[in-house]
MARBA-3410 file (N, C-alpha, C, O; in Angstrom, 1 decimal):
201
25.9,4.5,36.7,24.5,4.3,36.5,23.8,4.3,37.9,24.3,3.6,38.8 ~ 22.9,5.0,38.1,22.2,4.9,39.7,21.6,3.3,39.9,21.3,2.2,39.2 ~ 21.7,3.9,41.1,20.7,2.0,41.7,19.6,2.2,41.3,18.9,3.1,41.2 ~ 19.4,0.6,40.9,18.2,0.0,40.3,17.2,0.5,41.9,17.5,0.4,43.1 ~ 15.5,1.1,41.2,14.8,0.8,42.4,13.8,-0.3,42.3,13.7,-0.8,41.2
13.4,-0.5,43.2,12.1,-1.8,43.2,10.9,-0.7,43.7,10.9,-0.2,44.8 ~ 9.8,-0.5,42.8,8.3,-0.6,43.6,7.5,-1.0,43.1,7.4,-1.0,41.9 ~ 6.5,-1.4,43.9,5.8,-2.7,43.6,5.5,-4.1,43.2,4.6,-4.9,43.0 ~ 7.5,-4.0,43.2,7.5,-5.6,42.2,8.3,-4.7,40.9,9.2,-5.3,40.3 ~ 8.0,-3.4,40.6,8.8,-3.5,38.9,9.8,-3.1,39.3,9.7,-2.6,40.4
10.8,-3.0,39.0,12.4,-3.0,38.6,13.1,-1.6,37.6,13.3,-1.6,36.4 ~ 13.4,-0.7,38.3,13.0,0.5,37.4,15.2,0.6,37.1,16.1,0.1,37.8 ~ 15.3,1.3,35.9,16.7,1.4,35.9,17.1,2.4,35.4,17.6,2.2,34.3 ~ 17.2,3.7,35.8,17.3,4.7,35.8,18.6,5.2,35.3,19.6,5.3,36.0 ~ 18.4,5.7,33.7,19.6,6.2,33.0,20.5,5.2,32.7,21.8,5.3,32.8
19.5,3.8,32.3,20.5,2.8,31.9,21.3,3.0,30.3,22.4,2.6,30.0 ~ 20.3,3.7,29.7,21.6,4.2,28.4,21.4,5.6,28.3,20.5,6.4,28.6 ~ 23.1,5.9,27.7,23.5,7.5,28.1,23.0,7.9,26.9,22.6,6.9,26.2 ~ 22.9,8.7,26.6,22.4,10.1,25.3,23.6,9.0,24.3,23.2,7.9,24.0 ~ 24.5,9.2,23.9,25.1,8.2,22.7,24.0,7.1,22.5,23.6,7.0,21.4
23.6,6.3,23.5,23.1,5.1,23.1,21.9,5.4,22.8,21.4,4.9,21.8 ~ 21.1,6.3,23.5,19.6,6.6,22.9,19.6,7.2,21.6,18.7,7.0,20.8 ~ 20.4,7.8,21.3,20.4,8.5,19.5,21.0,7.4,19.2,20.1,7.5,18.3 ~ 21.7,6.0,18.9,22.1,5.3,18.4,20.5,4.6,18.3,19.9,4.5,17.3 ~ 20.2,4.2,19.3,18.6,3.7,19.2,17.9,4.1,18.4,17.7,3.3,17.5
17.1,5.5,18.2,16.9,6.5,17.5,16.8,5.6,16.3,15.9,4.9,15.9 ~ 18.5,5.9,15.9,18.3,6.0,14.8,17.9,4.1,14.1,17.3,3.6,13.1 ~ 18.4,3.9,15.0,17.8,1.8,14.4,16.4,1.7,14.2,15.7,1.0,13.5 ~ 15.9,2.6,15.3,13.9,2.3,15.3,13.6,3.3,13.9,12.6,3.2,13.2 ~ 14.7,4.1,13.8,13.6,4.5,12.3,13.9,3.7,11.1,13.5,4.1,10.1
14.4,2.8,11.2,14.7,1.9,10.3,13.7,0.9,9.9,13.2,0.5,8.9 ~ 13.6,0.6,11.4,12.4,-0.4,11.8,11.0,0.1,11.3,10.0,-0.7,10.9 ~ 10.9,1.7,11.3,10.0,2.5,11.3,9.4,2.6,9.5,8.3,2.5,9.0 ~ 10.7,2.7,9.0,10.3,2.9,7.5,10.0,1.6,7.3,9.3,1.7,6.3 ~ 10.0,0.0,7.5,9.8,-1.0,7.6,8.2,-1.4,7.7,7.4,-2.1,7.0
8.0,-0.8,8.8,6.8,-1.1,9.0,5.8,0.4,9.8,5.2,0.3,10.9 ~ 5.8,1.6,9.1,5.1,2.5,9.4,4.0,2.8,10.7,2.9,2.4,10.5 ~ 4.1,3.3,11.9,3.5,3.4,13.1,1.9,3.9,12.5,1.6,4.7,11.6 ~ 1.1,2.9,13.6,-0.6,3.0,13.1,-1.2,3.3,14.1,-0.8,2.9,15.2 ~ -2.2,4.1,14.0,-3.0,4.1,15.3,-4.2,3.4,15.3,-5.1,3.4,14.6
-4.1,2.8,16.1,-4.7,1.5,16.4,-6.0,1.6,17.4,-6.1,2.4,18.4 ~ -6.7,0.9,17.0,-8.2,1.0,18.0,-8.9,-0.2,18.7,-8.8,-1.4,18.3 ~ -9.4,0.2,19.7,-10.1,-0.6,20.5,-10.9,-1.9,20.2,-11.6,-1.7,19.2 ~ -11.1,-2.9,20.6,-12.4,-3.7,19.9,-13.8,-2.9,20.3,-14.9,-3.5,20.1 ~ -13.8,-1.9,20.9,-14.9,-1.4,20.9,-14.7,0.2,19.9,-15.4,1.1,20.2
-14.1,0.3,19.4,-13.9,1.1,18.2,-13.4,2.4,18.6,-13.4,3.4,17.8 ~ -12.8,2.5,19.8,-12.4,3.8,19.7,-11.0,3.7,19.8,-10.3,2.8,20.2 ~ -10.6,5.2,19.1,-9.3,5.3,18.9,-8.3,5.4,20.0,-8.6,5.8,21.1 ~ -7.1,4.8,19.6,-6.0,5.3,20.7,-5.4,6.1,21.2,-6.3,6.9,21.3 ~ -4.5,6.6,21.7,-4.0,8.3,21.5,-2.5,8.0,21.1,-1.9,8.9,20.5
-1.9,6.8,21.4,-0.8,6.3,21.4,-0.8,5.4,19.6,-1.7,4.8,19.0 ~ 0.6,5.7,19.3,0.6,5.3,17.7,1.8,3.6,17.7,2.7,3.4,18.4 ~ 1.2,2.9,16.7,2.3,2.1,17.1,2.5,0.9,15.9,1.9,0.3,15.0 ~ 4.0,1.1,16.5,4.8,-0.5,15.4,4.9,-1.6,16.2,4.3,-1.8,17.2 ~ 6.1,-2.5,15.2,6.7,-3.6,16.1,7.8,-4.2,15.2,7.9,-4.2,14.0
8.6,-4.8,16.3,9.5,-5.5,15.5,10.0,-7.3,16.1,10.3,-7.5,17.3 ~ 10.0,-8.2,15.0,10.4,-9.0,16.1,9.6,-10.1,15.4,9.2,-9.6,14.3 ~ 9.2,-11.3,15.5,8.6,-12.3,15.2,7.0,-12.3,15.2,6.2,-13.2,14.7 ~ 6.6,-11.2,15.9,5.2,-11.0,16.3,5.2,-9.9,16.4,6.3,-9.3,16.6 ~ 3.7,-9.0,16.1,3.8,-7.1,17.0,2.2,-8.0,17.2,1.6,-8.8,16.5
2.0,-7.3,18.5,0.2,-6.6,18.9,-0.2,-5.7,18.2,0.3,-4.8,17.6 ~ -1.4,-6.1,18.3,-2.1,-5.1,17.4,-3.7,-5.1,18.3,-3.9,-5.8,19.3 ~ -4.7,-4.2,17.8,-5.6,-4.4,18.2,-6.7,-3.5,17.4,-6.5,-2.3,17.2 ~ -8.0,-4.3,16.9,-8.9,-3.7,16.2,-10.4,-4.3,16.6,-10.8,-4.6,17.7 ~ -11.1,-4.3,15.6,-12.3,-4.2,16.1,-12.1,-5.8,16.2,-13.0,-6.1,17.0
-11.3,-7.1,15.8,-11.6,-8.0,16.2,-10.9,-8.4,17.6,-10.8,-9.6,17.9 ~ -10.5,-7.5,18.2,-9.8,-8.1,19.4,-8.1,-7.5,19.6,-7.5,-6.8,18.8 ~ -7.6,-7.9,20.6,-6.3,-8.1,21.2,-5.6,-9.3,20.6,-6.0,-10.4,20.9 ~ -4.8,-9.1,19.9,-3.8,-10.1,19.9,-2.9,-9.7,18.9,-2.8,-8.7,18.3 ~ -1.9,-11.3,18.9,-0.7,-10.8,18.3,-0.5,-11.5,17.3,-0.5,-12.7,17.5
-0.2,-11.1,15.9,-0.3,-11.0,14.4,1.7,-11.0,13.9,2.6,-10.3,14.4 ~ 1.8,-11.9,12.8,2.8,-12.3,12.3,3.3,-11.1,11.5,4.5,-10.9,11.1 ~ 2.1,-10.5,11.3,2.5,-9.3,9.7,1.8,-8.0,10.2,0.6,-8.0,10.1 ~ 2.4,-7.0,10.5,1.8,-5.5,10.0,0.7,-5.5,9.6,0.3,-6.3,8.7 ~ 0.0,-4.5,9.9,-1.5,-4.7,9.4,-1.6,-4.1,7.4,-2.6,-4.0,6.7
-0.1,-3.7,6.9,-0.5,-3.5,5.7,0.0,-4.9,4.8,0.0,-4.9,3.5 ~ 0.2,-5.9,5.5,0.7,-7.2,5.0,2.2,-7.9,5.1,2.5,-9.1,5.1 ~ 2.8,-6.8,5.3,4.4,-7.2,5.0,4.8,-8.1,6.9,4.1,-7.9,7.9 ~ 5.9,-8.9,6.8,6.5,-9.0,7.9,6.9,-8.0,8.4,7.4,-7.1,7.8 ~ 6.9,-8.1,10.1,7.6,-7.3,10.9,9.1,-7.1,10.8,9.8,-8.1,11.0
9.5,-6.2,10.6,11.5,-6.2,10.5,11.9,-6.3,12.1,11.4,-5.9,13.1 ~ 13.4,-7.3,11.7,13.9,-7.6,13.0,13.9,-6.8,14.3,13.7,-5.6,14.3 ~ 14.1,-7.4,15.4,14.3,-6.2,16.7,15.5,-6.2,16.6,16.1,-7.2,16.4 ~ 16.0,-5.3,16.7,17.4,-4.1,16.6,18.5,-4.8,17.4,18.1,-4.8,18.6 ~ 20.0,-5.5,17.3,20.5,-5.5,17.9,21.1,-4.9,19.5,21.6,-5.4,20.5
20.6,-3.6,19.1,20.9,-2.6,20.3,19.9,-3.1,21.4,20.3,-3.2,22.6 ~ 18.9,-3.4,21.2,17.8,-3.3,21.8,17.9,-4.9,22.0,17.4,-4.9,23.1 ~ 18.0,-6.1,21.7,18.2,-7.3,22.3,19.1,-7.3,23.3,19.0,-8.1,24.2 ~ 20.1,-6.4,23.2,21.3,-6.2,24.4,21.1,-6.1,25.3,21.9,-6.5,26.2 ~ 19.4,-5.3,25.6,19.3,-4.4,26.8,18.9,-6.4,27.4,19.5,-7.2,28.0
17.8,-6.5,26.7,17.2,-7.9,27.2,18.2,-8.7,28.3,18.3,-8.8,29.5 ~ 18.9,-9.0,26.8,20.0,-9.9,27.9,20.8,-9.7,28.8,21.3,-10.6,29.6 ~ 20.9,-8.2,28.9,21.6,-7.8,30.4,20.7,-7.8,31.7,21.2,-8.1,32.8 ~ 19.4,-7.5,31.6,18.4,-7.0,32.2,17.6,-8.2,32.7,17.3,-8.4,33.9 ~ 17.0,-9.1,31.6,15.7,-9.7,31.6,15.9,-11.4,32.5,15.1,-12.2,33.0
16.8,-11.3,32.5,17.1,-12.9,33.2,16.4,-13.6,32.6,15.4,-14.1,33.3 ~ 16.5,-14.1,31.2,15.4,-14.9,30.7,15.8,-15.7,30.0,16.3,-15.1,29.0 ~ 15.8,-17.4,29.8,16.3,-17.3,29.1,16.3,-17.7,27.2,17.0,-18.1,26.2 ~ 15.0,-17.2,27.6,14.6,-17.0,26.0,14.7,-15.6,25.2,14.4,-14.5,25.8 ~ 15.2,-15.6,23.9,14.9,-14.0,23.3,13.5,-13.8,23.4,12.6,-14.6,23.8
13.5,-12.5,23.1,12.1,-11.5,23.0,11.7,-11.9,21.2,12.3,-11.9,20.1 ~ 10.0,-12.0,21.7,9.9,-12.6,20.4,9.0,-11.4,19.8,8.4,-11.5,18.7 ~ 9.0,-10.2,20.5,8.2,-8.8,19.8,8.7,-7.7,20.8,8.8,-7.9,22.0 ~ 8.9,-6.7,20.1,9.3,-5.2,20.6,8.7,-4.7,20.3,8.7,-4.3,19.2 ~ 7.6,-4.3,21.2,6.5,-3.3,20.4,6.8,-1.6,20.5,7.3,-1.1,21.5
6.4,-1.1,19.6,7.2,0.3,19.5,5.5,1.2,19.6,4.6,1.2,18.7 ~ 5.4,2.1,20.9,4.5,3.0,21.0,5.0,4.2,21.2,5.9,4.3,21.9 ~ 4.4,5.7,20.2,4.9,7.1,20.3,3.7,7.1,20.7,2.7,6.5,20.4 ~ 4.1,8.0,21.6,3.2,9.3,22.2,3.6,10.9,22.0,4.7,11.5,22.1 ~ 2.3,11.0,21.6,2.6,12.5,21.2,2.1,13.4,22.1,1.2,12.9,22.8
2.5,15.1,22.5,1.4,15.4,23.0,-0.3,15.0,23.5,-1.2,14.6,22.8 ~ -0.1,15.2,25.0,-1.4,15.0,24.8,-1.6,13.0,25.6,-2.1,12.5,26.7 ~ -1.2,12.5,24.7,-1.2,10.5,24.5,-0.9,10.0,26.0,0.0,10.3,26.8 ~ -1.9,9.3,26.3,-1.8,8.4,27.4,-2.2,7.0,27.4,-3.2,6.7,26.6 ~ -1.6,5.9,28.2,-1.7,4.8,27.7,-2.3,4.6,29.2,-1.7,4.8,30.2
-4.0,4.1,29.0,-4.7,3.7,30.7,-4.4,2.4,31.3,-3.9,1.7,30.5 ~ -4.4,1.9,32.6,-3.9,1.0,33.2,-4.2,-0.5,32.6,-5.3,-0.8,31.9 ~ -3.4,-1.2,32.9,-3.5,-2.2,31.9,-2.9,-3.6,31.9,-1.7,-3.5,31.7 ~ -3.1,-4.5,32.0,-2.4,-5.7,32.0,-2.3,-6.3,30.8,-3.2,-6.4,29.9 ~ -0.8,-6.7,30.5,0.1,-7.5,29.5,-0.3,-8.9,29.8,0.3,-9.5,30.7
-1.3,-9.6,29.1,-1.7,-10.5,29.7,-2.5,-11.7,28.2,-3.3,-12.5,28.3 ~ -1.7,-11.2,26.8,-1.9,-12.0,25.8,-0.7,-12.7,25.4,-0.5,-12.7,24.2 ~ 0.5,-13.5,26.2,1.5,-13.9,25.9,1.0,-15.6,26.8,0.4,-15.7,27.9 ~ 1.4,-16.4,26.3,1.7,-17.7,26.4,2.0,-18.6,27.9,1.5,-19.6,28.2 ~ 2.9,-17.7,28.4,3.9,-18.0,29.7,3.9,-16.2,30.6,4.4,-15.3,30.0
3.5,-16.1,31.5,3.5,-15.8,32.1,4.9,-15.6,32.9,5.5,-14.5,33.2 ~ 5.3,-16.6,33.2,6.8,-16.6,33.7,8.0,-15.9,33.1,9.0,-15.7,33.8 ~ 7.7,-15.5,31.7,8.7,-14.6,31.5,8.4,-12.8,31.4,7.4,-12.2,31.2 ~ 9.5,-12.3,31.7,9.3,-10.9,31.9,8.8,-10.2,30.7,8.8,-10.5,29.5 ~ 8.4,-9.3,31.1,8.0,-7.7,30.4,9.3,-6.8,30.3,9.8,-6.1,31.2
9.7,-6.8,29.4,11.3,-4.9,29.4,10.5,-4.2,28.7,9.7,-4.6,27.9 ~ 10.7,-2.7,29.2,10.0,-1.6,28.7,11.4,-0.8,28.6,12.3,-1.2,29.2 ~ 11.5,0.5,27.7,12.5,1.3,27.6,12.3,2.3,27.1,11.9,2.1,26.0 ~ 12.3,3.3,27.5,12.2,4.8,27.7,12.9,5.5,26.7,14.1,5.2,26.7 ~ 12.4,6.3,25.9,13.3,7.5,25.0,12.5,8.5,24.8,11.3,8.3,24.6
13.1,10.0,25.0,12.4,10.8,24.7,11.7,11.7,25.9,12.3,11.9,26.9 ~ 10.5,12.1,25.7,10.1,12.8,26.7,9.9,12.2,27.8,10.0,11.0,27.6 ~ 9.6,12.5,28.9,9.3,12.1,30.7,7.8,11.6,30.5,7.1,12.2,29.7 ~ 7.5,10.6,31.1,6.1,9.6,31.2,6.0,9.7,32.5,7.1,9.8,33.1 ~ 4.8,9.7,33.0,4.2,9.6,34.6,4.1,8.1,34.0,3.4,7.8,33.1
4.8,7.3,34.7,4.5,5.9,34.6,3.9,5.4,36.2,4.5,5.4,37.3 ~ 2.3,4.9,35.7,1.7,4.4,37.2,1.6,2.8,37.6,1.2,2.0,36.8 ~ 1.9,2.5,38.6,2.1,0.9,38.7,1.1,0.7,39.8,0.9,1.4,40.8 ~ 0.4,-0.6,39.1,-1.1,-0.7,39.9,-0.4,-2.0,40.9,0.7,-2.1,41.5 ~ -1.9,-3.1,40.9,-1.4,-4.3,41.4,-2.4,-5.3,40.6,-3.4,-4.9,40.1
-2.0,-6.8,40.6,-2.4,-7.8,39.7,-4.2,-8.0,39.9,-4.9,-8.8,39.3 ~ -4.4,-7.3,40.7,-5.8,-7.3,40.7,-6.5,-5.9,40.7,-6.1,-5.0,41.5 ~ -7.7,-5.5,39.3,-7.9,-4.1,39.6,-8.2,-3.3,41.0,-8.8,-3.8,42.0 ~ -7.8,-2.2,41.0,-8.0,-1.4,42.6,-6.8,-1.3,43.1,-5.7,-1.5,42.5 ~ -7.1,-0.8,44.7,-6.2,-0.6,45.8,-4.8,0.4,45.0,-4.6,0.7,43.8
-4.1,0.7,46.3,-3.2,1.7,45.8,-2.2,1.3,44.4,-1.8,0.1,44.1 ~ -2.0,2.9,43.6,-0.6,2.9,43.1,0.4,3.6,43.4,0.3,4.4,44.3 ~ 1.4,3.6,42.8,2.7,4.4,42.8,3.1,4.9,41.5,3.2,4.2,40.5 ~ 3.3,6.3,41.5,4.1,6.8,40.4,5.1,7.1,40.1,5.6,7.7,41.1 ~ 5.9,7.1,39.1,7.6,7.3,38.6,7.6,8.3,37.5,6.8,8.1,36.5
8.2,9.1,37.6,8.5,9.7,36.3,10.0,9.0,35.7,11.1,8.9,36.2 ~ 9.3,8.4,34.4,10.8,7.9,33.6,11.0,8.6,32.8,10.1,9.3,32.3 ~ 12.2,8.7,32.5,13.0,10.0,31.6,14.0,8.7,30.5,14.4,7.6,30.7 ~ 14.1,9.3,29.8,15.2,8.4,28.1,16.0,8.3,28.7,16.6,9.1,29.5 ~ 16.3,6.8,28.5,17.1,6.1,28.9,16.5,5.3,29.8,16.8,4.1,29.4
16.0,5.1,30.6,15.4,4.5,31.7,14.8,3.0,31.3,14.3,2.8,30.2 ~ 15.0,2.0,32.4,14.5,0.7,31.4,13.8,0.4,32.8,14.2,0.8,33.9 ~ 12.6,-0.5,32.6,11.6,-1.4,33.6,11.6,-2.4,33.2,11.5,-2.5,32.0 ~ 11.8,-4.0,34.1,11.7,-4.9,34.3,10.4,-5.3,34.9,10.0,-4.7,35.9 ~ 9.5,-6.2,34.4,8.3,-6.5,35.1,8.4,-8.4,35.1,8.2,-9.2,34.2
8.6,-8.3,35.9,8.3,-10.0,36.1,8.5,-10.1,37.9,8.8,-9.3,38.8 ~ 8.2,-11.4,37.8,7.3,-12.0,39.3,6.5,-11.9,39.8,5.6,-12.7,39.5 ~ 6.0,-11.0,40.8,4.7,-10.7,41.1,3.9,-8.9,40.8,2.9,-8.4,41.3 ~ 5.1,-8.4,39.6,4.8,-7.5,39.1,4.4,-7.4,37.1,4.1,-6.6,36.3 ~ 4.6,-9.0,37.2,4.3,-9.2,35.8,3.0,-8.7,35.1,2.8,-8.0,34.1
2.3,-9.4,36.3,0.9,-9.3,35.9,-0.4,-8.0,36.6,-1.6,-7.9,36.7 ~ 0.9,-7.2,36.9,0.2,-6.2,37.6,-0.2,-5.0,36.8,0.7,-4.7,36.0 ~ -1.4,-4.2,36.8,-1.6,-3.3,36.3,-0.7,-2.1,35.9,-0.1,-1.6,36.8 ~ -0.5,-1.6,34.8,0.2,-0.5,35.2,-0.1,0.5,33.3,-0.7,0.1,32.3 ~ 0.4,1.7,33.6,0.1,2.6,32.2,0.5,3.7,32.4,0.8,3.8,33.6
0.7,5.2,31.6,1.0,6.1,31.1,0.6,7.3,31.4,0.4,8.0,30.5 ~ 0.5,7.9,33.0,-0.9,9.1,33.1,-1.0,9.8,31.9,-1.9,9.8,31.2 ~ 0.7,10.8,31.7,0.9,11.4,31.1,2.2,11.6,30.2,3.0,10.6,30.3 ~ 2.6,12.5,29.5,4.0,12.6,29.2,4.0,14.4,29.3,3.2,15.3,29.2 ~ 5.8,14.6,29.7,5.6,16.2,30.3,6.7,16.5,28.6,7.9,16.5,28.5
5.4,16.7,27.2,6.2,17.1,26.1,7.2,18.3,26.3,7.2,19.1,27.2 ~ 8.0,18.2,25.5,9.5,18.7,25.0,10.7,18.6,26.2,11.7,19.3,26.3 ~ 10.2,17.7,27.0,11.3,17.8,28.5,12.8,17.1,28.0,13.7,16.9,28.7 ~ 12.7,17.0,26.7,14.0,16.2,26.4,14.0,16.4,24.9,12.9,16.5,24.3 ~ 15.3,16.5,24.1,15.5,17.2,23.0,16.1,15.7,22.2,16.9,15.6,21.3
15.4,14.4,22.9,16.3,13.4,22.1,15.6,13.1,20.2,16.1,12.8,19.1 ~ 14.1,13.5,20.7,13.1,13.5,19.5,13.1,14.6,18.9,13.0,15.6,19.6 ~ 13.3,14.8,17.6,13.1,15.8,16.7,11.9,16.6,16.4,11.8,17.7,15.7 ~ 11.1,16.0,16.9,9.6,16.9,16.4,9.4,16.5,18.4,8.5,17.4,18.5 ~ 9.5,16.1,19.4,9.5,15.8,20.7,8.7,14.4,20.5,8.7,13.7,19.6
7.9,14.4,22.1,7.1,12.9,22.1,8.3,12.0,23.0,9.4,12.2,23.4 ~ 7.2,10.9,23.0,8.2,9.9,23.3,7.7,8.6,22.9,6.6,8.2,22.4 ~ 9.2,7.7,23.1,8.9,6.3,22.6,9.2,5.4,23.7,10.2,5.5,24.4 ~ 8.2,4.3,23.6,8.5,3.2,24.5,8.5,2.2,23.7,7.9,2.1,22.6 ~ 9.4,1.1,24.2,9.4,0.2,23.3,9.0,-1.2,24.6,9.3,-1.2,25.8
8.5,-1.9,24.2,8.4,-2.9,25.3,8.7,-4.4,24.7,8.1,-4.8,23.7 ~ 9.8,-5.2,25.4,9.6,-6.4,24.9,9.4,-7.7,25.8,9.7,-8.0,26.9 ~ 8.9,-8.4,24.7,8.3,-9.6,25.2,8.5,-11.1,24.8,8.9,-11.3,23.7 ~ 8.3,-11.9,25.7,8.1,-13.5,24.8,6.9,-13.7,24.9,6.1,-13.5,25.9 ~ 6.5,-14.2,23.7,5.0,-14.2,23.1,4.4,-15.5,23.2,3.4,-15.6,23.8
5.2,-17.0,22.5,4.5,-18.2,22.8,5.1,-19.3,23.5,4.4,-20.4,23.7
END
């Protein structure tokens, strides 16, 4: 596995699972997927997303016209289905935390889909990390700083790739310019998926 890099504060880990483990992933999130169906979700000022999204886990985010926050049940009523053993794994190798993740939020991007800069900043405790994880197509992933402005840095992550955000990158801005569609044949129709997890209260 290459060396972990550090910029900015996030913790990037490049080609932490091989092609076996991302199609093993794959296939658990569509489990999760027929469970609780990916939505596109909107702003509290009403505009649409470009990014589609689930969750799994004790909590998912959501966001509509009443706001940001995070919700027990799917917006069609049912509970969220568990976060994936495969995917708690990464946590615990990775997250130095030592609480589980109490939501994995699952966003596709399709063509086109960009997620704008942004702070993770409706969770409880601050002190514990952010994991994000990579499948699928290449993301221009931009990392800001905890206060809007001043320089960023960009990374292209490729499937497999995992980010750590905690300490003084927790709370730092960061998001999606772009994605470079079909650069990777792990998705069937292409796109990509991030999954990000979190401790929530």
């Amino acid at each position: 596995m290459p060396q972990t890099l550090v910029q900015k504060g996030f913790h990037i880990h490049p080609g932490y699972l091989d092609r076996p483990a991302q199609e093993a992933m794959v296939d658990d999130l569509r489990q999760v997927l027929r469970a609780a169906p990916l939505v596109q979700p909107v702003t509290p000022r009403g505009q649409p997303m470009s990014v589609r999204m689930s969750a799994a886990g004790q909590f998912g985010w959501v966001t509509d016209r009443r706001g940001y926050r995070y919700e027990p049940r799917h917006p069609d009523g049912l509970a969220w289905p568990p976060i994936p053993a495969s995917v708690l794994a990464i946590w615990e190798d990775l997250a130095a935390c030592p609480r589980p993740p109490e939501c994995c939020l699952v966003n596709w991007y399709k063509e086109g889909a960009r997620m704008g800069l942004h702070q993770d900043k409706d969770e409880a405790d601050f002190t514990y990390p952010v994991l994000s994880v990579s499948l699928g197509d290449d993301g221009l992933f931009r990392m800001g700083n905890p206060e809007r402005g001043g320089p960023t840095a960009s990374h292209w992550l490729k499937s497999g790739d995992v980010v750590v955000m905690g300490g003084a990158a927790r709370l730092a801005y960061h998001g999606v310019d772009r994605i470079r569609f079909g650069s990777s044949s792990l998705l069937r129709d292409g796109g990509r998926i991030n999954l990000t997890l979190r401790v929530v209260t």
